[in-house]
C-alpha positions in Angstrom: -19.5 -71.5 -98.1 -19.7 -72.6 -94.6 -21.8 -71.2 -91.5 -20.7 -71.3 -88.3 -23.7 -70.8 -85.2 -22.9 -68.6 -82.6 -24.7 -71.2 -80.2 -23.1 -73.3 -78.1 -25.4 -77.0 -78.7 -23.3 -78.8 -76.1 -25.2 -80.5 -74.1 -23.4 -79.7 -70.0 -24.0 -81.5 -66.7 -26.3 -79.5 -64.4 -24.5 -77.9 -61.7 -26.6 -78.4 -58.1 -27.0 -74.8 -56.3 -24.9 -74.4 -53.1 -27.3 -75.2 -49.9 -29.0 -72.6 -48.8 -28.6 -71.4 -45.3 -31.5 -71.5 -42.8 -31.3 -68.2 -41.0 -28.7 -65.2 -42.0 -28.0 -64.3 -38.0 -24.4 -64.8 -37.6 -23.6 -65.0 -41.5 -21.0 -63.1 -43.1 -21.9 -61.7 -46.3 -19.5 -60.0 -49.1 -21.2 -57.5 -50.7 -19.2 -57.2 -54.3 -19.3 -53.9 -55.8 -18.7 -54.6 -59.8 -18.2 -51.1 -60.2 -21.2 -50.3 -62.6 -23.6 -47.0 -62.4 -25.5 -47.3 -59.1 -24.4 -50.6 -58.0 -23.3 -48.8 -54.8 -27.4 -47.7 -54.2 -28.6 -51.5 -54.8 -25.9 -52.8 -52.3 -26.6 -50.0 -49.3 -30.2 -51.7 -49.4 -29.2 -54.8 -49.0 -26.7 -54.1 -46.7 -29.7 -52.8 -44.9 -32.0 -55.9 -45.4 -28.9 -58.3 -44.1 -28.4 -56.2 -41.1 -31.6 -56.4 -39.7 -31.6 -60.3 -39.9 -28.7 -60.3 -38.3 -25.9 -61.0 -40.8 -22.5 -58.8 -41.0 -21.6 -57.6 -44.0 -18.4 -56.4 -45.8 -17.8 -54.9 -49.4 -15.5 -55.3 -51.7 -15.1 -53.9 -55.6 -14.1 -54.8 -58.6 -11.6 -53.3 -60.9 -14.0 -52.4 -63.5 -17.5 -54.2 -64.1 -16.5 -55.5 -67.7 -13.9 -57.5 -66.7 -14.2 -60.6 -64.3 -12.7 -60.6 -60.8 -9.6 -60.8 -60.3 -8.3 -63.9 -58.5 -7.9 -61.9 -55.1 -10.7 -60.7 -55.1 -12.1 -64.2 -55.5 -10.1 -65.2 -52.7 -10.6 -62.6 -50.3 -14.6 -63.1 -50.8 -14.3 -67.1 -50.3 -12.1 -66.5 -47.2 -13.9 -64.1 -45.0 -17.6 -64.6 -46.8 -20.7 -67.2 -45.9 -22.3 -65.6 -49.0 -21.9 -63.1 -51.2 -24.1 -60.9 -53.3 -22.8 -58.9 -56.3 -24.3 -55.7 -57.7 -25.6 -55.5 -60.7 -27.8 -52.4 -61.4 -27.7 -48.7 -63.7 
């Protein structure tokens, strides 16, 4: 009989993290609604917390939070975003 793990043991290159930006004044931030219980209530907060330093802010939602975006929605957020946040919360 053979076993199979359900781990993955490859060993992958570590991605660097996109820079950081020094201030948020000015930044556009996309605000991705994943369409989950209350992801609405997380994202009005920090909606709130952008606004006052300074960055605008638009939303946009997912289809339904178990599947992954869908490539418009990709596009949309890397055409009119600086950033972008996503909602995860119950």
């Amino acid at each position: 009989m053979e076993f199979v793990s359900p781990f993955d043991e490859r060993h992958r290159a570590i991605d660097p993290l996109a820079p950081r930006p020094v201030s948020l004044d000015g930044a556009t931030v996309a605000l991705l609604d994943i369409t989950k219980r209350r992801s609405d209530e997380f994202l009005d907060r920090i909606e709130a917390l952008l606004h006052a330093r300074g960055a605008r802010t638009f939303r946009i939602a997912k289809e339904i939070f178990s599947k992954p975006a869908a490539p418009e929605i990709i596009r949309r957020i890397a055409n009119r975003g600086d950033l972008a946040v996503e909602g995860l919360a119950d």
